[in-house]
N, C-alpha and C positions, 0 to 999 in steps of 0.2 A: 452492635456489630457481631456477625456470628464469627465463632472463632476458630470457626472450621475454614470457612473462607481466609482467614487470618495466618492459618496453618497452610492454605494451600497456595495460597500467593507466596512467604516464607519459601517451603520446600521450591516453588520454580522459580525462584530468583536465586538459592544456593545451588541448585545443578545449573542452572543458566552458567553464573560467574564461577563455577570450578571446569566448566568446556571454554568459554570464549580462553580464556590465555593460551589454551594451547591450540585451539582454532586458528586465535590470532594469530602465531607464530608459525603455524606453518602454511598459513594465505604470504603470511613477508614473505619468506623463504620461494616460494612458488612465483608471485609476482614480482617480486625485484631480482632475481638471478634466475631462476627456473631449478634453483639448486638444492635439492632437498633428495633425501634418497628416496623419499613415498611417491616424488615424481619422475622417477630416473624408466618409468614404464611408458611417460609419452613422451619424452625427448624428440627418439625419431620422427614419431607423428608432428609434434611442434616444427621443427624444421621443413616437415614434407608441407604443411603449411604455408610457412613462408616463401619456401620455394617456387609452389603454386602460386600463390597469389603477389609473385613478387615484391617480398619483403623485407628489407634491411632491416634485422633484428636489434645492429648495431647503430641505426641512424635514428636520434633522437629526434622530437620536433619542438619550436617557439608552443606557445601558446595557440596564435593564432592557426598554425596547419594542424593542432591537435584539435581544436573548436571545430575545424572544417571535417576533418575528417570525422567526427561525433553525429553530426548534423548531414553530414552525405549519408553514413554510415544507416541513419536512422531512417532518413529522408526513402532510399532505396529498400530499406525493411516494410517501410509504408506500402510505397507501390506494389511489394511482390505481396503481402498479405493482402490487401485489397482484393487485386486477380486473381489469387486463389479463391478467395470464394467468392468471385462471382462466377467462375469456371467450375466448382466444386460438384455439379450433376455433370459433367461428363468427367470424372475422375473415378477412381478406382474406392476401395473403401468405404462404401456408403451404402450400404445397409437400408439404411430407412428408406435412403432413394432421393433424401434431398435435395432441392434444385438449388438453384445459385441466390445470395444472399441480396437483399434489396440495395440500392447504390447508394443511401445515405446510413444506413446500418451497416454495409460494409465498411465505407470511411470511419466511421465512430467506431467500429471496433479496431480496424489498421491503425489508426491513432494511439487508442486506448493500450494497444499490446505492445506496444513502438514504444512508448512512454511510461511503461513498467507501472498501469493506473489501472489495466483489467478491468473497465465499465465495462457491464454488458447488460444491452439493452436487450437481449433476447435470452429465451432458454437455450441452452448449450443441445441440452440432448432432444429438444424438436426442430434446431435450426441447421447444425454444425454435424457432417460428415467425421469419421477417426479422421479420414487423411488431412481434412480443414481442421482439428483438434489437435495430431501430431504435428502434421510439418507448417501448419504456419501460428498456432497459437502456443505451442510448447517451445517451437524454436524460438520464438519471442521472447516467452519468458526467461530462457536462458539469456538473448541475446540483450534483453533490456536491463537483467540485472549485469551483466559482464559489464555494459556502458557507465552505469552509477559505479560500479568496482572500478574502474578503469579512470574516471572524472577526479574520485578522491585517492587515488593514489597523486594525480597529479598538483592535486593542493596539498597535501601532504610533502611530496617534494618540493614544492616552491618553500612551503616554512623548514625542510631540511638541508636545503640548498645555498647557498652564497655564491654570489658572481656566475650566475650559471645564466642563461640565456634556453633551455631548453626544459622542459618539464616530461618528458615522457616518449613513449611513441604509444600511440591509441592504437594499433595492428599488434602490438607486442602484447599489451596491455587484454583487449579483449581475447588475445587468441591465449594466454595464460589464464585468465580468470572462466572463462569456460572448460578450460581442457581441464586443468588442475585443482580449481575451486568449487563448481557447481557442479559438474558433472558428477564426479566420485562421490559427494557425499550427498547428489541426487539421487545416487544410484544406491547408495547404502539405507537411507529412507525410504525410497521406495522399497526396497524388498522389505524395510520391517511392516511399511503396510499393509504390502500381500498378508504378511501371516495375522495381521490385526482381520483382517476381511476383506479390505479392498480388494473390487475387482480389476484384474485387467487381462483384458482377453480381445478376441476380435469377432463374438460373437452377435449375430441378428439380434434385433430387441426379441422380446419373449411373451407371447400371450399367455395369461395365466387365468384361470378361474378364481373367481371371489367365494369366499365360506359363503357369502349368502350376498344375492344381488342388490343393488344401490337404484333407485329412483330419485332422480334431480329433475327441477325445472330448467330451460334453455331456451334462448331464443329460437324460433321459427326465422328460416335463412330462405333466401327465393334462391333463384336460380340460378344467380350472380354470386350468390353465396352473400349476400345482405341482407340485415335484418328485416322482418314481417314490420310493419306498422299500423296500430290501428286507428280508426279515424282521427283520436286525439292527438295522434303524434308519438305514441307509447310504442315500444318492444310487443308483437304479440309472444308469448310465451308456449311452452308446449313440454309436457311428460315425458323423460326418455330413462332410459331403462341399460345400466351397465352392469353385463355376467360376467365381463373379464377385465383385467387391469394389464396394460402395456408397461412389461421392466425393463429401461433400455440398460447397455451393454456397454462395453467398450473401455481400452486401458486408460483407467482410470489410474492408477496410483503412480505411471512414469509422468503424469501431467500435474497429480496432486503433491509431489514429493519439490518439484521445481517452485511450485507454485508458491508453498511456503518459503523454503529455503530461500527463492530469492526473491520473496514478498512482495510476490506481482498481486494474490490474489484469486484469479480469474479461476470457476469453477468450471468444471467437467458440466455438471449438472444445474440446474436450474435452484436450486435450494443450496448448488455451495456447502458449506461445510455439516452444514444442520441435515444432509444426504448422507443416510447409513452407509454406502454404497460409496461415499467418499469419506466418512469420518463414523466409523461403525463404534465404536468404545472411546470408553473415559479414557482409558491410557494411549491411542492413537491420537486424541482432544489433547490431552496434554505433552504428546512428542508435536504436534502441530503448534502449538505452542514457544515452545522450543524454539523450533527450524524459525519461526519467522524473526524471533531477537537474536538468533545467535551469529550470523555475521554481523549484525549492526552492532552489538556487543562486542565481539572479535576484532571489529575493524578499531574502536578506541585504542585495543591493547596496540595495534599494529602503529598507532598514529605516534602512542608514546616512545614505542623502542623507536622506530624513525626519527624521531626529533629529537631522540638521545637521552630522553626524561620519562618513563611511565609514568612519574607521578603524571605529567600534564595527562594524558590520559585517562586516567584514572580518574582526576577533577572532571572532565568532559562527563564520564561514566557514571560520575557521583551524581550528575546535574540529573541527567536523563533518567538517574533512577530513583533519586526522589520526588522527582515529579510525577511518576508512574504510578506512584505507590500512593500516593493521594487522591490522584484521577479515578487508580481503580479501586479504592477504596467507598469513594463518593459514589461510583458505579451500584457498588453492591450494594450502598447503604440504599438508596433509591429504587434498586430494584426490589428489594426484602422490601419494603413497602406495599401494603395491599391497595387494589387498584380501587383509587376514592369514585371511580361510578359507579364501581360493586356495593364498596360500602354504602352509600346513598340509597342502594335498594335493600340493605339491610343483611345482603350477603356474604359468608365469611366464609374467604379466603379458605383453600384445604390445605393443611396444616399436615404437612408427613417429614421425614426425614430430608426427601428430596426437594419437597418444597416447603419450608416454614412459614408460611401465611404470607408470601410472599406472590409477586407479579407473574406471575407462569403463560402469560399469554405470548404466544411465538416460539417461546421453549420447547426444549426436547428436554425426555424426563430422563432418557441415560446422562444429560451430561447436569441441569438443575439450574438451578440460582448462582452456587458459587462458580461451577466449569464456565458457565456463559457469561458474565457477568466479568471473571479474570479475560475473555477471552475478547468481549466485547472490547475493554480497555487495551487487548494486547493489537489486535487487530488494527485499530485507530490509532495506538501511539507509531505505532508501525507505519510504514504505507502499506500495506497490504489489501484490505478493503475483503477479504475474507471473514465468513461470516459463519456462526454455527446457532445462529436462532435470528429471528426478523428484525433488524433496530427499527422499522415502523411501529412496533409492538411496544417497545420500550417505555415507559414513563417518558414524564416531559423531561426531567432531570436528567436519568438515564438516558434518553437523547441526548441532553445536554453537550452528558462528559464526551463520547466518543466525537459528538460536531467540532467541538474546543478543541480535542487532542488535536484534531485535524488542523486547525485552524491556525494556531500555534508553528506550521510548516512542517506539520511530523517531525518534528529535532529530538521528540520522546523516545530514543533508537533509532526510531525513522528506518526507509529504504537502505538497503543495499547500497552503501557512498551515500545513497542522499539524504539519509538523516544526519551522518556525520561533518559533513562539507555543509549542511544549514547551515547546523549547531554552531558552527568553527566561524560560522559568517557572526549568529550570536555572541559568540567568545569576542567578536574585534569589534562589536558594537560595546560588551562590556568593558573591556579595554579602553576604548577610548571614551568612555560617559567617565570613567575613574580618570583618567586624565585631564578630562577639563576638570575633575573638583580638585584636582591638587595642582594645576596651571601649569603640565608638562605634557610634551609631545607624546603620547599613546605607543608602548611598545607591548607584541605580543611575541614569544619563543624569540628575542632577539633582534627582531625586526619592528624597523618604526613603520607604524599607521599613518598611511600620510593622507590627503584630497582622492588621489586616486583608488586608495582598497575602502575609503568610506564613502566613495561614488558606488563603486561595485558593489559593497555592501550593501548600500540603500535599494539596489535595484534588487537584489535577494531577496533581504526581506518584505519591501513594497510588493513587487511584481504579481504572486498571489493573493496576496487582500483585495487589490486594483482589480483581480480577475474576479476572484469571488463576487464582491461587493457591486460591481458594474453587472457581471453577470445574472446575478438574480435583481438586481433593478430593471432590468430587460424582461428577465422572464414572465415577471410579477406585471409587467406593465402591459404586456403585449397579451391579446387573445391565444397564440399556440401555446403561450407557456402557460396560462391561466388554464386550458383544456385540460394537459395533461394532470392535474391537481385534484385526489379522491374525495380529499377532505379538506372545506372551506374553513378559515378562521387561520388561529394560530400555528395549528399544526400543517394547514399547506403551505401555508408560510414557511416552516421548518423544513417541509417535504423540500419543496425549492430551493433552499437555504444549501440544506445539505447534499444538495445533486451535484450544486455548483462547488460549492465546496471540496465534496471529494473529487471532482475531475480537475480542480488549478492545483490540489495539494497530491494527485499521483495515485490517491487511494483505492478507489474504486466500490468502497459501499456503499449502500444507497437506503434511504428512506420509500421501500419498494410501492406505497402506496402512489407514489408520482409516476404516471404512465410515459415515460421518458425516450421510448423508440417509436418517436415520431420525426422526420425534418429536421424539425427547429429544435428540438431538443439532441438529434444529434449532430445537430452542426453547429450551434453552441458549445454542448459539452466535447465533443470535439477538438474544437479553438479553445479552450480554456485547458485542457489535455496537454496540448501539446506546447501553447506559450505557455503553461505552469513548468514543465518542464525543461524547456531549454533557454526560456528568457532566465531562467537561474541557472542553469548549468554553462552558459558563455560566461558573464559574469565572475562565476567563480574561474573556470580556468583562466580570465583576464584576471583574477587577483593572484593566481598560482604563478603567471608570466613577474609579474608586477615582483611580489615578492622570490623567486627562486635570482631575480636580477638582486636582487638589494645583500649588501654586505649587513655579515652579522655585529649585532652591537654589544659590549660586553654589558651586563647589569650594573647598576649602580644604587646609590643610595635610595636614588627615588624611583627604582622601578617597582612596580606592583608584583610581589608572584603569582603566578595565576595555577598556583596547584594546592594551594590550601581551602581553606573550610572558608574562607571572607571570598575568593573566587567564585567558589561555588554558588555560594547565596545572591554575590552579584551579578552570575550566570543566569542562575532562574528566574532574578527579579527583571533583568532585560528580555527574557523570554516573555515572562506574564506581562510588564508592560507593555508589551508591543501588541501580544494579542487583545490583551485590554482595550485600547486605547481604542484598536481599532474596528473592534467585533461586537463590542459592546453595544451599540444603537442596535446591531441585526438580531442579535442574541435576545433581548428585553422583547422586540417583537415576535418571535416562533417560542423557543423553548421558556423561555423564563414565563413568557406571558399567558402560555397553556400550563404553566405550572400552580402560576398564581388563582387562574379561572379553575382550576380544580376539576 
């Protein structure tokens, strides 16, 4: 293992855990009373808010009218992304001149941004106008994380709560966690970006001359703009000849700053993070890093002081970051591996500083083996789905980890609320498996586990596997989903594998070799988007109702604590069992079995 990597994982996990505590404390502060003096600048605005949108700041809701309102809330974010771009060539802002977005690529991406999962089946900068960029893809991103911020406050209060009947109000909730939360410290990230390079302007793309011009082959197109064919059924081909390169333009860095922070993901540009022009230096590579674990970090601390115990949070914090630390290590080690079809022809690997005879295919040489490789694992234990080099390029292994992290429900930090409210779903699956081996009713912070949060439960952790798993047995089966597939065998198996996967778990990276913005693959990925999403987010605020009703129980002899080091372990081992158990048979066919073929 190089131990430079070693060193660099180290140093971003000690700034990580010296920001989230105070992150933490001042998101409580902001979201439970509005009362913090760093927020005492949008008070006004918070009420003119309310007032507009008539709002009882003071009128709490059940479970069941905070579900509703989550799911309207969302529902109607859908519909107006949609319309905007299919409206987006008669709108203002567009530059390129873009016409309006096709109607099954428009719905898979309304989905995909509604659902804080950022699939995109197209290039950003040849498909998407600014104004379809800012106001309906950046408003998303805020709007989708405020939702998960909003979901795990109110599971947080049902375990802080007793004899209460209400868990929240979702209008108080989101209209705090955007004004006070994402915004300020979107706006503080983005300006470090500007001075890293990021562009953000609202300039025309830019023709530019080449040092020395480029000849490629290309299909011959008729009239219709469809391919030439020749008697046999082949592409006819034809010479063409490129003297300038097209740089597009456009504010990049107020869309890349949200993006991370609230770990939607979704890039400006078609290459995502691995674009100079959104991730120009190693030190903006690693503040992007950062931004994407530090509320899901933050949020643990916030879960402990609420429930009156950091340590519990802190054991949640312990699970999530020993398992990171394995994952991305297993990452690097596989990646530092030279690629065995090189070896086969007797070629060896270039061996420099940046890359140590290691995998460099997909790579960007400013950020290397150890930036990409921390980043691949940070991205996938995340929901994020941002990317800063190609995971199609990856090894089989290095495929492997980030499919697994995923696969696991992102509870490795996870989303913005939803890695923590998995995890927590985790936590009362651990709970009550200890329970039955010592033959006593299942208590977690105070509150017994009863039929009904291990119904809820089951439906959390099931409800993605069931998506996953049925989803690509469709795909694989059916003609559309076999077309879109570059590479036959094992690896489009994985290509598949991993589409569906990142859209039921919120992610949004992709094995780019699957040609996926088609129909069927966006009305698939789509449906698995959107029931990945909120068939576990009802669920959990039905366990938030469940428990914020139940009185607290005092501890006793035989209750288990769940903030030591035997927690922890029986935290993770519920975790790996479950992915195990379940991912095992898919996993043996795409990654493991291109690994074994060599």
């Amino acid at each position: 293992m190089d131990m430079r990597f070693v060193g660099l994982l180290g140093c971003f996990l000690v700034v990580l855990l010296l920001l989230a505590p105070w992150v933490g404390r001042y998101i409580r502060l902001a979201m439970e009373n509005g009362q913090s003096r760093l927020t005492a600048w949008g008070r006004p605005l918070e009420r003119l808010i309310y007032r507009a949108g008539g709002i009882r700041a003071d009128a709490e809701m059940d479970w069941k009218r905070y579900a509703a309102a989550v799911v309207a809330f969302n529902v109607l974010g859908a519909l107006a992304t949609y319309v905007l771009q299919r409206v987006q060539g008669l709108l203002p802002l567009n530059p390129a001149g873009f016409g309006p977005v096709s109607p099954d690529s428009a719905l898979n991406t309304a989905i995909s941004f509604v659902t804080n999962t950022n699939w995109q089946g197209y290039g950003g900068e040849s498909t998407m106008s600014y104004l379809t960029q800012m106001l309906v893809l950046t408003v998303q991103n805020f709007a989708s994380a405020a939702t998960g911020l909003g979901v795990v406050f109110a599971l947080i209060r049902g375990f802080a709560r007793h004899d209460a009947r209400t868990v929240g109000n979702f209008w108080v909730d989101i209209t705090r966690g955007v004004l006070y939360v994402l915004l300020p410290l979107s706006f503080l990230i983005a300006l470090f970006f500007v001075g890293q390079g990021v562009i953000q302007n609202f300039d025309a793309y830019k023709q530019v001359p080449l040092v020395e011009s480029v000849q490629y082959t290309q299909p011959r197109l008729d009239a219709a703009g469809q391919p030439v064919l020749d008697q046999a059924g082949q592409p006819v081909t034809e010479t063409a000849t490129a003297a300038t390169q097209t740089l597009a333009m456009g504010p990049v860095a107020s869309q890349e700053a949200i993006k991370m922070l609230g770990v939607n993901g979704g890039g400006f540009f078609n290459a995502n993070s691995a674009h100079p022009y959104e991730n120009p230096t190693p030190l903006s590579n690693f503040v992007q890093m950062l931004a994407i674990f530090l509320l899901p970090a933050a949020l643990c601390f916030v879960f402990g002081d609420m429930v009156g115990d950091r340590r519990q949070g802190l054991a949640v914090l312990a699970a999530m970051t020993a398992l990171f630390i394995v994952f991305a290590l297993v990452a690097r080690h596989y990646e530092g591996l030279p690629n065995p079809m090189l070896a086969r022809q007797g070629v060896d690997a270039a061996t420099t500083a940046i890359s140590p005879g290691g995998n460099m295919e997909g790579k960007e040489i400013r950020f290397g083996l150890n930036a990409t490789s921390l980043f691949v694992a940070v991205t996938t234990a995340a929901s994020c789905g941002a990317v800063n080099a190609m995971h199609d390029s990856l090894s089989a292994m290095g495929g492997f980890v980030p499919m697994l992290l995923m696969q696991l429900s992102e509870v490795v930090f996870g989303g913005v609320g939803t890695g923590l409210y998995s995890m927590l779903g985790f936590a009362i699956l651990a709970v009550f498996i200890a329970g039955l081996m010592i033959g006593r009713t299942p208590e977690y912070l105070g509150k017994k586990i009863e039929a009904y949060e291990m119904k809820m439960t089951s439906i959390v952790i099931l409800a993605t596997p069931l998506l996953v798993l049925t989803g690509t047995a469709v795909a694989v089966s059916v003609a559309a989903g076999q077309a879109g597939v570059a590479n036959p065998g094992a690896h489009g198996f994985s290509e598949i594998l991993y589409a569906v996967t990142s859209a039921a778990n919120n992610n949004g990276s992709a094995f780019a070799g699957l040609s996926a913005n088609t129909p069927f693959y966006n009305v698939l990925l789509g449906l698995a988007m959107w029931f990945g999403r909120f068939a576990v987010i009802v669920p959990i605020l039905a366990m938030a109702g469940s428990l914020a009703a139940k009185r607290r129980v005092p501890p006793s002899a035989g209750t288990m604590p769940t903030h030591g080091p035997l927690f922890v372990v029986l935290l993770i081992g519920a975790v790996l069992l479950v992915g195990a158990l379940t991912y095992v048979p898919a996993l043996a066919l795409g990654p493991v079995a291109e690994h074994l073929k060599g």
